[in-house]
C-alpha positions as CSV (number, residue, x, y, z in Angstrom):
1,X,-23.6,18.9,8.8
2,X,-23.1,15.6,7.0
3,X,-24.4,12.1,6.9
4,X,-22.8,9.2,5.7
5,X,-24.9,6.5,3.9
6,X,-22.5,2.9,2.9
7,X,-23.8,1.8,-0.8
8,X,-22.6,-2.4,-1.9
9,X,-22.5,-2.7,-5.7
10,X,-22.2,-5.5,-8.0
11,X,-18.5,-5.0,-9.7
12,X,-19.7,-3.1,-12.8
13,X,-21.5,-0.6,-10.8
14,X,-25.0,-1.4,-12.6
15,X,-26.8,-1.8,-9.4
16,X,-26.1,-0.4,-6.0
17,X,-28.2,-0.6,-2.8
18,X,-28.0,1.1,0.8
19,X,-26.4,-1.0,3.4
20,X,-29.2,-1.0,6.2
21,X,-27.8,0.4,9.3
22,X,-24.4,1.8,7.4
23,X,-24.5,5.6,8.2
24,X,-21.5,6.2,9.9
25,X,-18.4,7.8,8.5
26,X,-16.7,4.7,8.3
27,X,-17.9,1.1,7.7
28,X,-16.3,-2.5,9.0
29,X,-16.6,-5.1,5.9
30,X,-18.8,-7.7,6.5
31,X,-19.1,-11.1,4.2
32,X,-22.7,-10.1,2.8
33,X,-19.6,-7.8,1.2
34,X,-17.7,-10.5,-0.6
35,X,-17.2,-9.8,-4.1
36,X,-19.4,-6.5,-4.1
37,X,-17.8,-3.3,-4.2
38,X,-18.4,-0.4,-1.7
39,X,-18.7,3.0,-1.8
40,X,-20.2,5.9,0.3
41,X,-22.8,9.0,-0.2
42,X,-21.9,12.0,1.8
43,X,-24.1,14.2,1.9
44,X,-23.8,17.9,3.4
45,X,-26.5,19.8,4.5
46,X,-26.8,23.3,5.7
47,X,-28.9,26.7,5.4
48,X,-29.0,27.0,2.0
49,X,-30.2,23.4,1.5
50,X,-28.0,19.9,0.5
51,X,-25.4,18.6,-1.8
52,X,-24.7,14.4,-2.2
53,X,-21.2,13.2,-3.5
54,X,-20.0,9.7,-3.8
55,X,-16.7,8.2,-3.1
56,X,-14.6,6.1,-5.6
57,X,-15.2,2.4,-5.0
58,X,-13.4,-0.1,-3.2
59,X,-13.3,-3.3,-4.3
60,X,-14.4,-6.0,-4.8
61,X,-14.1,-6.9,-1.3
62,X,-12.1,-10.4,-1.3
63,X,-12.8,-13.2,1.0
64,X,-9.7,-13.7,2.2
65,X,-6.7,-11.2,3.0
66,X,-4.1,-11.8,1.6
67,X,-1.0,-13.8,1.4
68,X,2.8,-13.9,-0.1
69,X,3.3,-16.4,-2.3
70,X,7.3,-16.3,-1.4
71,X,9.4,-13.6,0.0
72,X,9.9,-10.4,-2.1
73,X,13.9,-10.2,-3.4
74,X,16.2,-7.9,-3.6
75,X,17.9,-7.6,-7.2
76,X,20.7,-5.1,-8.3
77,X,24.2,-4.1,-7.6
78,X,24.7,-3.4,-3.9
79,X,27.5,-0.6,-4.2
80,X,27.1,2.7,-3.4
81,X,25.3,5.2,-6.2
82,X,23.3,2.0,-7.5
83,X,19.9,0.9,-7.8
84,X,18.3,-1.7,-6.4
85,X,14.9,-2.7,-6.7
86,X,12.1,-5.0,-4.8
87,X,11.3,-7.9,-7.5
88,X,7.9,-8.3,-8.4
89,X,6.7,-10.5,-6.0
90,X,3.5,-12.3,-6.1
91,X,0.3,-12.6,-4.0
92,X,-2.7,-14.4,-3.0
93,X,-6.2,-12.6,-2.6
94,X,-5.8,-10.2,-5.2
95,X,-4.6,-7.0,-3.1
96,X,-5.6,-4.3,-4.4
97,X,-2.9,-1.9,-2.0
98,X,0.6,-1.9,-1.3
99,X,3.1,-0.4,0.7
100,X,7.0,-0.8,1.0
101,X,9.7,-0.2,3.0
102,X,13.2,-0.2,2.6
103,X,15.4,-1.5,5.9
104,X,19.2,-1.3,6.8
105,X,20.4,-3.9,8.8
106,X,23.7,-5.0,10.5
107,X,27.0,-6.6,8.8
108,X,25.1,-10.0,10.1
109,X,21.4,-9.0,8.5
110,X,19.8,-8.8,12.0
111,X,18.9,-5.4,13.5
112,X,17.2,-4.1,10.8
113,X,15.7,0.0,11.0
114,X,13.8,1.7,8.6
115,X,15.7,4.0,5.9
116,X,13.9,7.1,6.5
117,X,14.6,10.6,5.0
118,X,13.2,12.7,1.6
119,X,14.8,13.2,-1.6
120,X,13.9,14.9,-5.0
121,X,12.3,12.3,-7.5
122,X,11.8,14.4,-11.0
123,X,10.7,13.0,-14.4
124,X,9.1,14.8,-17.6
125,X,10.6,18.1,-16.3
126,X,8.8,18.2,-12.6
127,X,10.1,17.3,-9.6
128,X,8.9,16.0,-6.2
129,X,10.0,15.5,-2.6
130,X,9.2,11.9,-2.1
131,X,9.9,9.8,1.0
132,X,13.2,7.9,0.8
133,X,12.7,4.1,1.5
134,X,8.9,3.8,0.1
135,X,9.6,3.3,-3.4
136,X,10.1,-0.4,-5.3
137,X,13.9,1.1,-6.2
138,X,16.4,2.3,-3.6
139,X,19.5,4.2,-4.3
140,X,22.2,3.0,-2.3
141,X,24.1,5.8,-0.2
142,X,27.8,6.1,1.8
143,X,25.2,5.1,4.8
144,X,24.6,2.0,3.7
145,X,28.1,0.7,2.8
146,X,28.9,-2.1,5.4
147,X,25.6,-3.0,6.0
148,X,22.8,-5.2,4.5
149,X,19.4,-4.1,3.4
150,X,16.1,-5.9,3.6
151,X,13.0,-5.1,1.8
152,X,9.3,-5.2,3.2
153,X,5.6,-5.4,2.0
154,X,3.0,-4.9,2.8
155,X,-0.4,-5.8,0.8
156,X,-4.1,-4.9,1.7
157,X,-7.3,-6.1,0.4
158,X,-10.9,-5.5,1.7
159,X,-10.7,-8.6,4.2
160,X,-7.1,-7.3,6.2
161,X,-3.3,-7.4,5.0
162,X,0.0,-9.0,5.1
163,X,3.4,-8.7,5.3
164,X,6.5,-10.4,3.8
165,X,10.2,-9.3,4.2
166,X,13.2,-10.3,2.0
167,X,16.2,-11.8,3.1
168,X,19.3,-9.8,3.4
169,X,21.3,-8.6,0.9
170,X,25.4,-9.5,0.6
171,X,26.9,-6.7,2.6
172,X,27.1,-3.2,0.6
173,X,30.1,-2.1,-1.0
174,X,31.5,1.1,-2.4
């Protein structure tokens, strides 16, 4: 069996209290939360008697979710067997999660899907199937030639998320 207690902590961790009437696996922010960081004891509980963990912390809990501060870009040579790459773009809130996804889109930018697929990423002699279309650079395939590509993030923060999506690229070229 296991039982879920919600902890708010000042940022450093030096003092942490129970959340009164937080016990459930999973706990909606609230704005008594702003600025604290949260975490969770699990504890789990059988015949031979109990065990408490903690999980890592999340936070500090911002008031606000956040926000782009202008479209993400594109940058990089849009031919086949290229690289291009989602340029740092910035936002409000401080987010502390983000997610991306690469999108192909018509000769006129509209009509955009996601690029979906896996591919081998390896560095420092290991190598990994990793989700194509999820990563700040894209490799541009024979799929892509005639078409434009988009790029979209996402950004998350204790108070909710946001999304922002480039404009289109110049069509692709081989």
């Amino acid at each position: 069996m296991f039982t879920y207690q919600w902890l708010r902590c000042d940022p450093h961790f030096a003092a942490c209290t129970d959340i009164p009437g937080a016990s459930a696996a999973t706990y909606t922010v609230v704005a008594a939360d702003v600025g604290q960081v949260l975490e969770a004891r699990v504890t789990a509980t059988n015949a031979a008697g109990s065990a408490a963990a903690f999980s890592n912390g999340l936070g500090p809990v911002a008031a606000k979710r956040p926000g782009p501060m202008h479209r993400p870009s594109i940058k990089g040579p849009q031919k086949v067997g290229r690289r291009v790459y989602e340029a740092a773009d910035r936002w409000t809130h401080s987010p502390d999660t983000f997610s991306i996804r690469w999108l192909r889109c018509s000769a006129k930018g509209n009509a955009c899907v996601r690029i979906t697929g896996k591919r081998m990423r390896c560095a420092s002699g290991s190598c990994l199937r990793v989700n194509v279309g999820t990563e700040w650079d894209y490799k541009l395939t024979a799929k892509d030639v005639g078409h434009r590509l988009r790029v979209r993030v996402a950004a998350w923060n204790g108070a909710g998320h946001a999304t922002s999506t480039s404009k289109s690229t110049r069509i692709v070229g081989k």
